[in-house]
C-alpha positions in Angstrom: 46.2 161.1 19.6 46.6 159.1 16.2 49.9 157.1 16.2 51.2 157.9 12.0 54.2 155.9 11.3 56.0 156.0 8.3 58.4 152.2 7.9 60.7 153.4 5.0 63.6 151.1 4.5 65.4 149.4 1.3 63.7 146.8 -1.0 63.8 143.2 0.8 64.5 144.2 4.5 60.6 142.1 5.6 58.2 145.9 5.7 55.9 143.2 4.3 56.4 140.9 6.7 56.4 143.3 9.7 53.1 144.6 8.4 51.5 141.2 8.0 52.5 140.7 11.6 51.2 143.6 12.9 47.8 142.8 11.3 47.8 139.9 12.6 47.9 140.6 16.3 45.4 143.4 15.3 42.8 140.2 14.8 43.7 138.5 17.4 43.3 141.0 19.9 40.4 142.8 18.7 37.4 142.1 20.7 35.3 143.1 17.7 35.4 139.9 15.3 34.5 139.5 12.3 33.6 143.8 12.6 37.0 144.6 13.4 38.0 147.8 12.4 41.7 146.5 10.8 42.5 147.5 7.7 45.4 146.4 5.1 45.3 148.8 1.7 47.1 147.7 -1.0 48.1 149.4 -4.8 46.3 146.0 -6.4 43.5 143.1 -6.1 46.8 141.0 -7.2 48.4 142.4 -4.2 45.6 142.0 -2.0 45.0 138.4 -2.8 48.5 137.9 -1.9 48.4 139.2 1.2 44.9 137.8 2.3 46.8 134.6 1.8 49.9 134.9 3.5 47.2 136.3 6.8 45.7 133.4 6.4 49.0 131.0 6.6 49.4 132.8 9.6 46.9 130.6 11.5 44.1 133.3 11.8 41.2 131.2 13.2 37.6 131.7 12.2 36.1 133.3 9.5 37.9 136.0 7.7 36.1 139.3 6.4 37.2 141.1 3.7 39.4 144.0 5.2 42.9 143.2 2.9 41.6 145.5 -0.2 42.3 148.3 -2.5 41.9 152.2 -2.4 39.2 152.3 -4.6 37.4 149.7 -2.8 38.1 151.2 0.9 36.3 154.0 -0.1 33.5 152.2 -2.1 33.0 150.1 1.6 33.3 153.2 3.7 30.4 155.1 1.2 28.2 151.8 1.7 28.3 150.6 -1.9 29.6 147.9 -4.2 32.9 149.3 -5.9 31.6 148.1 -9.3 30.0 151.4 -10.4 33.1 153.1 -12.3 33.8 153.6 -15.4 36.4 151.4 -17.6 38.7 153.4 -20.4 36.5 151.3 -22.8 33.8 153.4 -21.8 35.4 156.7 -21.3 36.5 156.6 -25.0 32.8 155.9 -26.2 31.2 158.7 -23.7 34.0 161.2 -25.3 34.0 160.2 -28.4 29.9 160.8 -28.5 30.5 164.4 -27.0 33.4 164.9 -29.5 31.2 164.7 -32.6 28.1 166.4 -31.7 29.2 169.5 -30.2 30.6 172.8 -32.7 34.3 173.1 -31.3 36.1 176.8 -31.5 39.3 174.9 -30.6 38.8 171.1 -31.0 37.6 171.3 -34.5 41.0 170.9 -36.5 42.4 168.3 -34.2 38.9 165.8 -32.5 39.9 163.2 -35.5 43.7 163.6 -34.9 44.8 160.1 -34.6 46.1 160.0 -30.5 43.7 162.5 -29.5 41.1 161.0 -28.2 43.7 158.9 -25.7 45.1 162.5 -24.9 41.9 164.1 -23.5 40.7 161.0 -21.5 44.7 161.3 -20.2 44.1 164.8 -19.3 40.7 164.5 -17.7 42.2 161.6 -15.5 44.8 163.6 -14.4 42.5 166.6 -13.3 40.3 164.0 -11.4 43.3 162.5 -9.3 44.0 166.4 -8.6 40.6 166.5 -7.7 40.4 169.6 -9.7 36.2 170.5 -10.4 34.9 171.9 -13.5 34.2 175.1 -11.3 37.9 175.3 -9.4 39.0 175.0 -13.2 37.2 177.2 -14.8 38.0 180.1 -11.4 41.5 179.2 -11.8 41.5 180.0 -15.6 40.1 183.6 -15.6 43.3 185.5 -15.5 44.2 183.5 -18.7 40.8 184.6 -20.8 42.0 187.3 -22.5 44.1 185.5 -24.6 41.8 184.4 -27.7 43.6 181.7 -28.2 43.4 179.9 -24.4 40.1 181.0 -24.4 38.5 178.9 -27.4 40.4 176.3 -25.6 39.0 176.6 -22.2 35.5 176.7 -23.6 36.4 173.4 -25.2 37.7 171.5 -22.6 34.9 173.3 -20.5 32.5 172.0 -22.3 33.6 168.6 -23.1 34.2 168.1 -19.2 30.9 169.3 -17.9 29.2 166.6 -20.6 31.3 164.1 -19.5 30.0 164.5 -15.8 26.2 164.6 -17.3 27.0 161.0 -18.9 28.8 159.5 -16.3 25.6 160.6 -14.1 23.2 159.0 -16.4 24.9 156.2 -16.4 24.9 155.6 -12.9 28.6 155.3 -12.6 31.6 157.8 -10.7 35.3 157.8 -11.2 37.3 156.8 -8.0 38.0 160.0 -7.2 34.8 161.4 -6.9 33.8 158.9 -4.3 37.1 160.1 -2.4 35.9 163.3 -2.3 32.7 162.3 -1.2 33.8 160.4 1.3 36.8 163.5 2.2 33.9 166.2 2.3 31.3 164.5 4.7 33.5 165.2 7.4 32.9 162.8 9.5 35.5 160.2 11.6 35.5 156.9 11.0 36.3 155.0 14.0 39.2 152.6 12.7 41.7 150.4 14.9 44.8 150.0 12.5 44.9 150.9 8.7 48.0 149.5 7.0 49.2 150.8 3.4 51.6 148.5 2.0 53.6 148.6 -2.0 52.7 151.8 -2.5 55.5 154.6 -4.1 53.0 157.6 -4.6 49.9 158.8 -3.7 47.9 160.7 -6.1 46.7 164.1 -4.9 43.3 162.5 -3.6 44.6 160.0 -2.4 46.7 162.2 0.1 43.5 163.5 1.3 41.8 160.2 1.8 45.1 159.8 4.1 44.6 162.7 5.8 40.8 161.8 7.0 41.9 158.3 7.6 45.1 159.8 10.0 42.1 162.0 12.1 40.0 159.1 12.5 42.6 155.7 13.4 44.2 154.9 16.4 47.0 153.7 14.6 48.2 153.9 10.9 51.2 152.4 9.0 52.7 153.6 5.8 55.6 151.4 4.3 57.8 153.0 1.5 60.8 151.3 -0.1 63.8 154.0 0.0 67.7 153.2 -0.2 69.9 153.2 2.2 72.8 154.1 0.0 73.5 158.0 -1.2 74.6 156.4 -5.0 70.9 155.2 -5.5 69.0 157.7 -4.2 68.2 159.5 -8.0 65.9 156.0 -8.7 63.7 156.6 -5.7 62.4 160.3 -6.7 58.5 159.2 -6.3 59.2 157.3 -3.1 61.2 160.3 -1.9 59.0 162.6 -2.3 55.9 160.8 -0.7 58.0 160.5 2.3 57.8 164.2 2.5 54.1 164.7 1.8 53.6 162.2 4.6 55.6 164.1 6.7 53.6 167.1 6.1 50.3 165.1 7.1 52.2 163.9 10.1 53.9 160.6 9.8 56.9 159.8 11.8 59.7 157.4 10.7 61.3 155.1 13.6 61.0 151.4 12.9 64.6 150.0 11.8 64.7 147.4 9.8 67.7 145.0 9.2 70.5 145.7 6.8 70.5 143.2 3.9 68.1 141.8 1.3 66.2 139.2 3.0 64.7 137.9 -0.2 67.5 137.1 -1.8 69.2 133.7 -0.5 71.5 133.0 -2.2 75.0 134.6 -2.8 74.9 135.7 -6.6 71.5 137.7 -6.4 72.5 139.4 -3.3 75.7 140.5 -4.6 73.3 141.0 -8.1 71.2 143.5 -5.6 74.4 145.3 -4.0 76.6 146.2 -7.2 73.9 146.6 -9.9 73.8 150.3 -10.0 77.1 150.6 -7.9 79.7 153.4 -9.1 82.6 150.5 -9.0 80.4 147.3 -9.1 82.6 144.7 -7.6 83.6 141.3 -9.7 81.5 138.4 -8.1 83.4 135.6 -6.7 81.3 132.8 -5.8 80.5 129.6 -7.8 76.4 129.7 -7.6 75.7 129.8 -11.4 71.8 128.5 -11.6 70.9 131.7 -9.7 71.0 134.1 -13.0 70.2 132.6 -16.4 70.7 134.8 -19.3 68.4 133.8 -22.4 68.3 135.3 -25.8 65.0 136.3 -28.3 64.7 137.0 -31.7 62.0 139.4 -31.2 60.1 141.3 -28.5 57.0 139.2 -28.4 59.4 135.7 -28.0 60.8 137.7 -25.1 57.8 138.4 -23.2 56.4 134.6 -24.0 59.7 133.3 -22.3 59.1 135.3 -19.6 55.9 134.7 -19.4 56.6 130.6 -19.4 59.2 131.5 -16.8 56.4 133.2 -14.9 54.0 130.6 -15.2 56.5 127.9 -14.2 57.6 129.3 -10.9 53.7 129.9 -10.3 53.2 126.5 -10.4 56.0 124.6 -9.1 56.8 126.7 -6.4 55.3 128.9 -3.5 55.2 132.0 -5.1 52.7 134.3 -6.0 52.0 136.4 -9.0 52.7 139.7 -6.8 56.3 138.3 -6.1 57.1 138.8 -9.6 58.4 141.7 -11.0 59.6 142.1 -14.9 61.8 145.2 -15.1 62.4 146.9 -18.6 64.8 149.7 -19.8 61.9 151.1 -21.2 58.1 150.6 -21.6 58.2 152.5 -24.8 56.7 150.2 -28.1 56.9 147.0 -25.7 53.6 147.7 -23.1 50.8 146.6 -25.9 53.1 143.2 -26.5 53.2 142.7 -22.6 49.4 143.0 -22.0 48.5 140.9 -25.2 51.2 138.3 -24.1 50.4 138.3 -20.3 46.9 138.4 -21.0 47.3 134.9 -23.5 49.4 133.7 -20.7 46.6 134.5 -17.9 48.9 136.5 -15.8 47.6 139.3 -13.8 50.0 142.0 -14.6 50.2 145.9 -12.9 52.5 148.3 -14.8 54.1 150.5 -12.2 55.1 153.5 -14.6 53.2 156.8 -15.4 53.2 157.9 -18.9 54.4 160.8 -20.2 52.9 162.6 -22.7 56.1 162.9 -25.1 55.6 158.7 -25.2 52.2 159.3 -27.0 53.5 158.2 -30.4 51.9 161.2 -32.2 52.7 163.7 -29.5 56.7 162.4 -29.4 56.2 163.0 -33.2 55.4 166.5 -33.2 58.1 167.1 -30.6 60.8 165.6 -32.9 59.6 167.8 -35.7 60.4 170.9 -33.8 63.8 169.2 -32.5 64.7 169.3 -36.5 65.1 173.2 -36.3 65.8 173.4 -32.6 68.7 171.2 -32.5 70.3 171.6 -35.7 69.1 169.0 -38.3 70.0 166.0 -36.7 69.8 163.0 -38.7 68.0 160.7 -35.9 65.4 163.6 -35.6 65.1 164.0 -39.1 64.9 160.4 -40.2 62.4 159.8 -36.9 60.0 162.1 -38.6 60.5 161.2 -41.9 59.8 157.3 -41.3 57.4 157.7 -38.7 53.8 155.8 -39.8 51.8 159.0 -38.8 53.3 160.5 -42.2 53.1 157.1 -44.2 50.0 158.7 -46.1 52.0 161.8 -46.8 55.4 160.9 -47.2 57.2 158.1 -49.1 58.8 155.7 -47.1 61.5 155.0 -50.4 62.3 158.2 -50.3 62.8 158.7 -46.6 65.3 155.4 -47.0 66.8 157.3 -49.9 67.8 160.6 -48.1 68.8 157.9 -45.1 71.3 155.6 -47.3 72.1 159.5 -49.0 72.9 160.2 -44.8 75.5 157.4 -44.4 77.0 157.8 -47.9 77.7 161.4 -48.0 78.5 161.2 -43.7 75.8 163.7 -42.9 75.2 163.5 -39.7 73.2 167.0 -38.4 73.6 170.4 -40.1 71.0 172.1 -41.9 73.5 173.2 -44.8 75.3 169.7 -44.9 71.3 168.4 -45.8 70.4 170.8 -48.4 73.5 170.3 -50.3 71.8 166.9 -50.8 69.8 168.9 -53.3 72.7 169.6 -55.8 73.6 165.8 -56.4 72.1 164.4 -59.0 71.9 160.5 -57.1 69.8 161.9 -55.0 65.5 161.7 -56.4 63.2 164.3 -57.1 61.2 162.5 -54.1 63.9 162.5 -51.5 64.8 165.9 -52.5 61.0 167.5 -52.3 61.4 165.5 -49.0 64.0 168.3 -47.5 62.5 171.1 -49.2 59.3 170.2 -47.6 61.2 170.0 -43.9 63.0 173.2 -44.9 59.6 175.0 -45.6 58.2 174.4 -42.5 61.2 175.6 -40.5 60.5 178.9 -42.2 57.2 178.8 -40.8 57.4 177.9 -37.3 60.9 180.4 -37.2 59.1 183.0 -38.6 55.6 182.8 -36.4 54.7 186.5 -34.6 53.3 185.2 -31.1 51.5 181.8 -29.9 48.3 182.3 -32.1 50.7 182.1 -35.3 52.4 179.5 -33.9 49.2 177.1 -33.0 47.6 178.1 -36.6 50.7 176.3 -37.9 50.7 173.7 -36.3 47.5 172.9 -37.4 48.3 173.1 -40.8 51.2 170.9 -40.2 49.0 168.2 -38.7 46.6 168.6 -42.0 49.4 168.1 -44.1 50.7 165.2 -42.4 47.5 163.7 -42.7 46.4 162.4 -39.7 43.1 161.3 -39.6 41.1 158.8 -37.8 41.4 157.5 -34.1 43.3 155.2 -32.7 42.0 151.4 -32.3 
């Protein structure tokens, strides 16, 4: 019988360490060597360099194989091939792009230039290969839905563009991670391993959970680690953790290890009390006299702020025994600041992973669109309007001096939301023929979209919105 454990305790109380400990007797006292069938998994190669060498500083003698990996390259050993063969976005966007432009689209047509789109369907075919959803599970699933003209020329088109897309990745000789977890998943057959540790991880992607599943029928032993709080007024940060705790428990895992209470990475009195009150209901006034602990440093703009973290990142690299995985950079918000990161980090020579998964209304053009509709939906609000307006998907469309007209004519006149307060903008005469055409324009299409009779109407308008918008060409 399989022992599943599931170690979930707060950040800091040594899972890490425990694991690394366990590992290590795993070596020790398996009589098969360099074979043994001990594994560590891990979310990153960052994170498994890391731990490879803080084994190692354990005093593991001998040579050491490479079991301290990734998913992806678990299942690339368990298959009995290099984990090389799989495809970067790079070359996703040039496979879909080619199928984009020589295939006659029902659906597709209006939108296959649409700046964003491309980005969107490589986002949508990723998600349906971590569901490890097939073309043919897709295309049962949908036939309830065919009779509707309008999900119908869109299923043929995504149909279509899928099945291609499987074609090209064949020719090329190359498979998408999940495919070679289903592979693996659907030879049914037990692999005999000792200990398999996973380690950093929050949530498991839908194949992933069924790679843990065959791995849980075929090891003696098997160690999950999530980081959960102890503490009921933090619980609403840890919903992906949370909710992997259950989907282990449905597979089997039991929890039991305790851990000690208290952060055992942070030494020294200001960061541990920094760790305890941070997100606290009554955060509690800090009365110790450790000031070099937290430094507070200032930026004039968000790419100075990355490079001083950055330097900050390389500094402690260097001069002290930490590792690149020890470091973590926590934002408000990735939004308009993750293509400085990577450019930065990447100048820098930092390996970097971005722990967040994005959501479709962060797609510039998509969050666009959505603010459009908020215009009518939520009353004319000026930061919806003005959003819109200013926004450089409409820069070949729309003025930008006028949209900074209306904006000043906002502040001056205190309109602040309120179709009727807008459109009295109309009657002033301060106010430019460009500015004004601006808000009959808005006020034209919120005629539209109100009056639409059912979702066919609806989509044939949007269309026409995105055509007079003008947004053409692909993004870089």
């Amino acid at each position: 019988m399989p022992i599943l454990e599931l170690w979930a305790s707060p950040p800091g109380t040594g899972k890490t360490r425990a694991c690394i400990e366990l590992f290590r007797e795993s070596l020790l006292t398996s009589k098969a060597g360099i074979e043994s069938r001990s594994f560590f998994i891990l979310p990153s190669r960052e994170h498994a360099e890391r731990i490879q060498h803080l084994v190692l500083k354990t005093g593991i003698p001998g040579l050491f194989n490479a079991h301290i990996l990734t998913v992806n390259d678990f299942t690339a050993r368990s298959l009995g091939f290099s984990s090389g063969r799989r495809p970067t976005d790079a070359v996703r966007r040039f496979i879909l792009k080619e199928i984009l432009e020589g295939t006659d689209w029902k659906c597709f047509a209006e939108v296959k230039d649409t700046k964003g789109f491309l980005r969107l369907l490589m986002d949508t075919l990723k998600e349906f290969k971590a569901g490890l959803l097939t073309v043919e599970e897709f295309e049962r699933r949908a036939q309830p839905l065919l009779k509707d003209p309008v999900f119908r020329s869109k299923f043929r088109d995504i149909s279509v563009v899928w099945k291609n897309y499987e074609q090209s990745l064949e020719s090329l000789g190359l498979k998408e991670s999940e495919d070679e977890i289903a592979q693996l998943v659907l030879r049914r057959q037990k692999a005999s391993l000792d200990l398999v540790i996973f380690d950093g991880f929050y949530h498991f992607t839908r194949a992933q959970e069924r790679l843990m599943e065959w791995m849980a029928s075929s090891a003696r032993r098997m160690v999950v680690t999530l980081t959960l709080p102890s503490d009921a007024y933090r619980r609403g940060l840890f919903g992906y953790p949370a909710r992997t705790r259950e989907a282990l428990r449905r597979i089997g895992f039991k929890e039991g290890k305790n851990f000690p209470r208290g952060n055992l990475r942070a030494s020294r009195g200001a960061l541990r009390h920094l760790e305890e009150n941070v997100f606290a209901e009554r955060p509690r006034l800090y009365r110790g006299d450790d000031e070099t602990a937290i430094h507070i440093q200032e930026a004039s703009s968000e790419e100075q702020e990355m490079e001083l973290v950055a330097r900050e990142i390389r500094r402690l690299y260097r001069e002290s025994p930490l590792h690149y995985a020890d470091v973590c950079v926590i934002l408000r918000s990735l939004s308009g600041r993750e293509k400085v990161m990577e450019s930065v980090f990447r100048r820098f020579g930092i390996p970097f992973f971005i722990h967040e998964r994005k959501k479709l209304i962060e797609h510039g053009f998509t969050a666009t669109l959505s603010r459009f509709l908020d215009v009518f939906l939520e009353g004319w609000r000026r930061e919806d309007l003005l959003f819109v307006l200013k926004s450089s998907y409409l820069a070949e469309a729309v003025s930008f001096e006028a949209a900074a007209e209306l904006e000043t004519a906002s502040f001056r006149r205190s309109v602040r939301e309120g179709k009727e307060a807008w459109l009295g903008l109309l009657d002033l005469g301060d106010v430019s023929s460009p500015a004004k055409a601006l808000l009959r324009f808005v006020r034209e299409w919120e005629e539209r979209f109100l009056s639409s009779k059912g979702a066919g109407e609806f989509e044939r308008n949007v269309f026409l919105l995105l055509r007079s918008f003008a947004m053409g060409g692909e993004e870089a």
